[in-house]
C-alpha positions in Angstrom: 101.6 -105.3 189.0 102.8 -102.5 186.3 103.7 -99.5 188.3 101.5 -96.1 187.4 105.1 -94.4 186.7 106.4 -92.9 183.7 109.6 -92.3 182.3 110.8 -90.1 179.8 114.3 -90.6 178.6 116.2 -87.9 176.6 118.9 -88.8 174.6 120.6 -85.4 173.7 123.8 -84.9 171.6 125.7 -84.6 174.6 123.8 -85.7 177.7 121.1 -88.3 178.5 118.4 -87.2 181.1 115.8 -89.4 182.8 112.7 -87.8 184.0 110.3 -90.6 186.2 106.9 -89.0 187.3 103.9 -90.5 189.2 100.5 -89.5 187.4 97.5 -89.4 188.8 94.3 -87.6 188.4 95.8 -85.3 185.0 98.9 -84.2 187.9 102.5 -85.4 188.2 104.4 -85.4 190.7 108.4 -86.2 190.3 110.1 -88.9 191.5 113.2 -89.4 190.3 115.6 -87.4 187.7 119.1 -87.2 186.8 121.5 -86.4 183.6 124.7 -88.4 182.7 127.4 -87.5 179.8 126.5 -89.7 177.2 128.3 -87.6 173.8 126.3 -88.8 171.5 126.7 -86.1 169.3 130.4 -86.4 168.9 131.8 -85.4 166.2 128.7 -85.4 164.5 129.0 -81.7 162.6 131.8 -82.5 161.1 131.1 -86.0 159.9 127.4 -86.0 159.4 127.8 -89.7 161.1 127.1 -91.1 164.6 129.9 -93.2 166.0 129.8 -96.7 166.9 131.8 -95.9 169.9 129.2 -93.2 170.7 126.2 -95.7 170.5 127.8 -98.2 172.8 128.2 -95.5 175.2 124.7 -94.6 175.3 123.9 -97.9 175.4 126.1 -98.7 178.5 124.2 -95.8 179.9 120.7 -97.0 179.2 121.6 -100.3 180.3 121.7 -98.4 184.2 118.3 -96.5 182.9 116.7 -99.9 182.5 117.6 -101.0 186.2 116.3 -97.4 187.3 112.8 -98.5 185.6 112.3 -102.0 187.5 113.9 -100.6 190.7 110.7 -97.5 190.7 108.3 -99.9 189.1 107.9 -97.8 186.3 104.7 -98.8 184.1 105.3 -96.8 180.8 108.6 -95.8 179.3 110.2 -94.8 175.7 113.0 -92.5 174.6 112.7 -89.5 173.0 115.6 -87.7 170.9 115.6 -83.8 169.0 118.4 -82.2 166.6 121.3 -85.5 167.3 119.1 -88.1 165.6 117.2 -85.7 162.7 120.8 -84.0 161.9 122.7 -87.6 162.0 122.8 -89.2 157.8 122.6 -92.7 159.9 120.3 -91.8 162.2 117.7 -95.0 161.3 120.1 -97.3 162.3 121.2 -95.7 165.4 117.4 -95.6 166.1 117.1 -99.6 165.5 120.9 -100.4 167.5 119.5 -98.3 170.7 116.2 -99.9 170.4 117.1 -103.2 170.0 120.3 -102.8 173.0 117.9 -101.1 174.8 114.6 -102.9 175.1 112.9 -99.5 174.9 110.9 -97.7 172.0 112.5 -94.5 170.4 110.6 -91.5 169.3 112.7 -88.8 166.9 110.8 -85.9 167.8 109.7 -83.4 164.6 110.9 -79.7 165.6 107.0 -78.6 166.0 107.0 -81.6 168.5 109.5 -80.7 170.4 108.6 -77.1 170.6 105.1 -78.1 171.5 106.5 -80.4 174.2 109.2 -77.8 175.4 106.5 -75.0 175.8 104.3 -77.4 177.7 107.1 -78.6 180.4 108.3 -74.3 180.5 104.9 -73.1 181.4 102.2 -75.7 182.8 102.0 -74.4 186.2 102.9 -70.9 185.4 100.3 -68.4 186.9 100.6 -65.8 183.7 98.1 -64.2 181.3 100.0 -62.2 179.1 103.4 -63.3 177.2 106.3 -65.1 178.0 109.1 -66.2 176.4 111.4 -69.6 177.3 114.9 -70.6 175.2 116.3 -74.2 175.2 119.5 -74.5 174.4 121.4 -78.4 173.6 124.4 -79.9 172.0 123.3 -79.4 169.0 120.7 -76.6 168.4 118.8 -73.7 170.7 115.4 -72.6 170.3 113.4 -69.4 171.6 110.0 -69.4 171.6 107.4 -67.0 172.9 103.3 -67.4 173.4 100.9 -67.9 175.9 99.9 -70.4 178.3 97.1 -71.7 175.7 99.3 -70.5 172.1 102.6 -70.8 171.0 103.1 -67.7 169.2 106.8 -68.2 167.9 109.4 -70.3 167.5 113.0 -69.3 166.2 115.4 -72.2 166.2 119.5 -72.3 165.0 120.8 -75.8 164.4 124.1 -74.5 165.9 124.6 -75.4 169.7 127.0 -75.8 172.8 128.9 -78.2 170.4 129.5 -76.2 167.8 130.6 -73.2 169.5 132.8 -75.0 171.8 134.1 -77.0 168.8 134.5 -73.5 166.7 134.8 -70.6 168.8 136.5 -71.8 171.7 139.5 -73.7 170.9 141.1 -73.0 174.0 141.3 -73.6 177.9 140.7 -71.3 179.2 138.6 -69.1 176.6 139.7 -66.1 175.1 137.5 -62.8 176.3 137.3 -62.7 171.8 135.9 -66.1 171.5 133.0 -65.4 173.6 132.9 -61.9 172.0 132.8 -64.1 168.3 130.1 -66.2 169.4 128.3 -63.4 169.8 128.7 -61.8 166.7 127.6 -65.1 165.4 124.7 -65.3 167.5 123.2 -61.7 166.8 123.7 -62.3 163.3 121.3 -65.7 163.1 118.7 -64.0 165.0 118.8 -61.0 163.1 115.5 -61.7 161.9 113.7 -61.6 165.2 111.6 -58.6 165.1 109.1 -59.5 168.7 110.0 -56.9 171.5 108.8 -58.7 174.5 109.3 -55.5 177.3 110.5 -55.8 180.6 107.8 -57.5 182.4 107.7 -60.8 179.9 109.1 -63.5 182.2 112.1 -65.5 180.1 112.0 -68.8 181.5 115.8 -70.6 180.9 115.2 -74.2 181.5 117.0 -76.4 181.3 117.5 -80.0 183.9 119.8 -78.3 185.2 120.0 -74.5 185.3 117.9 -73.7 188.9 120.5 -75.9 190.5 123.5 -74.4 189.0 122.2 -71.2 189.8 121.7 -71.8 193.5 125.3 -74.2 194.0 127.2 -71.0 192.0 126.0 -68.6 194.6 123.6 -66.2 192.0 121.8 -63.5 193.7 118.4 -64.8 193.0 114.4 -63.4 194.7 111.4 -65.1 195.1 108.9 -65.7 192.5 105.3 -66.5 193.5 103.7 -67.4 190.4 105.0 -71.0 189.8 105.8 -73.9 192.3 108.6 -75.2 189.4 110.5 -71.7 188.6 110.3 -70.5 192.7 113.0 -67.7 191.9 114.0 -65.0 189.3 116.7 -62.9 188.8 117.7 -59.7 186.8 120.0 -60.2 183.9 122.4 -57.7 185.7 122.8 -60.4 187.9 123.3 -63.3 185.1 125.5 -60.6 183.4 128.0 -60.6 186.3 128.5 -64.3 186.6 128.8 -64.8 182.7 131.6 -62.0 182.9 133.1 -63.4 186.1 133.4 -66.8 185.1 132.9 -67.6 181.5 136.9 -67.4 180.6 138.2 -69.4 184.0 139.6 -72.5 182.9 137.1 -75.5 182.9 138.4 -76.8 185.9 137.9 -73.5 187.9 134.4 -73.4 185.9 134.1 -77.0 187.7 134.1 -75.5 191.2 130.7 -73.9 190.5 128.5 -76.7 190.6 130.5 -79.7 192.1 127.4 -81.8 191.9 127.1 -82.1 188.5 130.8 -80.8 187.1 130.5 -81.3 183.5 127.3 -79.2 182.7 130.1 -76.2 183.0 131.8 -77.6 180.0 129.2 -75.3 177.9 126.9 -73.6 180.1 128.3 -70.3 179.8 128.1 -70.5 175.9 124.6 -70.8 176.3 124.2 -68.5 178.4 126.0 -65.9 175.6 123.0 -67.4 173.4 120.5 -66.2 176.4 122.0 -63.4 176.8 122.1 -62.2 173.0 118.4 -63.1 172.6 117.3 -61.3 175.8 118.9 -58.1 174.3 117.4 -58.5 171.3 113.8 -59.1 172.2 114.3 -56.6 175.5 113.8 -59.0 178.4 115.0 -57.9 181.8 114.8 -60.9 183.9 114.9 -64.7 183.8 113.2 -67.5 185.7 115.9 -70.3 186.0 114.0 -73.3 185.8 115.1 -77.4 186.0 111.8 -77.9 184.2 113.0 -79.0 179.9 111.1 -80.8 177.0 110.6 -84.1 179.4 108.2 -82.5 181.7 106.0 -81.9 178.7 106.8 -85.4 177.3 105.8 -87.1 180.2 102.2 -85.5 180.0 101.6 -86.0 176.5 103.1 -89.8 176.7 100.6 -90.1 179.7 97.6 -88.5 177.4 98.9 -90.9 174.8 99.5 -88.0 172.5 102.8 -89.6 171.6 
């Protein structure tokens, strides 16, 4: 009998993510998650082109997806991709290879889509009436957003990422205190045009799949936050000022040592959090709500709803 679980699968530019949920009665509840290092993106800025070899990858890596599915007798599955597959010049054919390796239907997601489906995952149980903001950052874009639980207000998105700094700004291990100070530079610049002061109360929910866990593995000083189940803590940007300072030129082994579970989300994490950090000045936000909750939480309601 088909299992009443469903599966989102994110295929980013440089990691994969599955999200399985049980849904019952309009309510999820997680089952199963986890991120691997599939690279699809690379290479892909300065070639415009998706690799064959980066394909096969992703494909090795769905092939282990598919097992996941049968072995949690999941009932409704597709794959979902943002900025890798809309930026790629052979992105239809990518689309058709990983659907036909993979047995599984892929959706590119427009960038209203995946806002829509981002804000959704950020702020569903989040007991708040007034504003608050959330930034998603990938391999190959970042995106800030601010609204409501019932409206979106805004949306500000840069089609530069963690790839492109890394591949551009930081050329070497360790990073230079001036190549964080560039990326910066280059980050104020693009958001120049954001106008929105939030204030100091506005909640700035950083989610990622992954960011709540780093946070609590790397030792940030973190308090309670009653007014959602999935962001339990917060944290003032003092605080995420002191670790970006403290660790954000170690070499990327050292940076390693800070979440041993899951070592390779420290290849870029600190460039993002420049990115979070730059906007957060900008629209004066003084705290953050790490969160593991990013676009799949929303996906899996509205592939539930059928809405996708």
């Amino acid at each position: 009998m088909q299992g009443n679980k469903i599966a989102v699968i994110d295929l980013g530019t440089t990691s994969t993510k599955i999200l399985i949920s049980e849904y019952k009665n309009k309510s999820f509840q997680e089952v199963f998650r986890k991120k691997y290092e599939s690279n699809l993106g690379d290479g892909l800025h300065e070639s415009k082109i998706i690799s064959r070899e980066a394909v096969n990858k992703n494909l090795q890596i769905l092939l282990q997806i598919n097992n996941l599915l049968k072995e949690y007798n999941v009932g409704k599955a597709k794959i979902f991709s943002t900025e890798v597959l809309r930026s790629a010049q052979n992105s239809n054919e990518v689309v058709s290879q990983i659907e036909q390796g993979s047995g599984l239907p892929v959706r590119v997601l427009t960038h209203d889509e995946e806002s829509f489906a981002f804000w959704n995952g950020l702020t569903s149980d989040l007991e708040c009436s007034g504003l608050i903001a959330g930034y998603d950052v990938g391999g190959g874009s970042y995106q800030f957003m601010y609204g409501t639980k019932k409206e979106l207000h805004g949306v500000k998105l840069v089609k530069k990422g963690v790839n492109y700094y890394l591949n551009n700004f930081t050329p070497n291990d360790p990073p230079l205190p001036q190549d964080f100070d560039r990326i910066e530079e280059d980050v104020a610049h693009d958001i120049q045009d954001l106008t929105i002061c939030l204030g100091k109360e506005t909640p700035f929910i950083h989610g990622s799949s992954s960011v709540l866990d780093f946070y609590k593995e790397a030792g940030y000083v973190m308090t309670p936050y009653k007014y959602s189940l999935s962001h339990p803590y917060q944290l003032d940007l003092s605080e995420t000022k002191r670790m970006y300072y403290k660790v954000r030129c170690l070499p990327y082994e050292e940076r390693q040592k800070y979440f041993p579970s899951l070592p390779f989300f420290m290849k870029g994490t600190y460039v993002g959090t420049a990115i979070f950090l730059k906007l957060a000045e900008k629209t004066g936000i003084t705290f953050e709500l790490p969160s593991n909750n990013n676009i799949a939480n929303g996906l899996i309601y509205l592939l539930a709803e059928g809405l996708l």
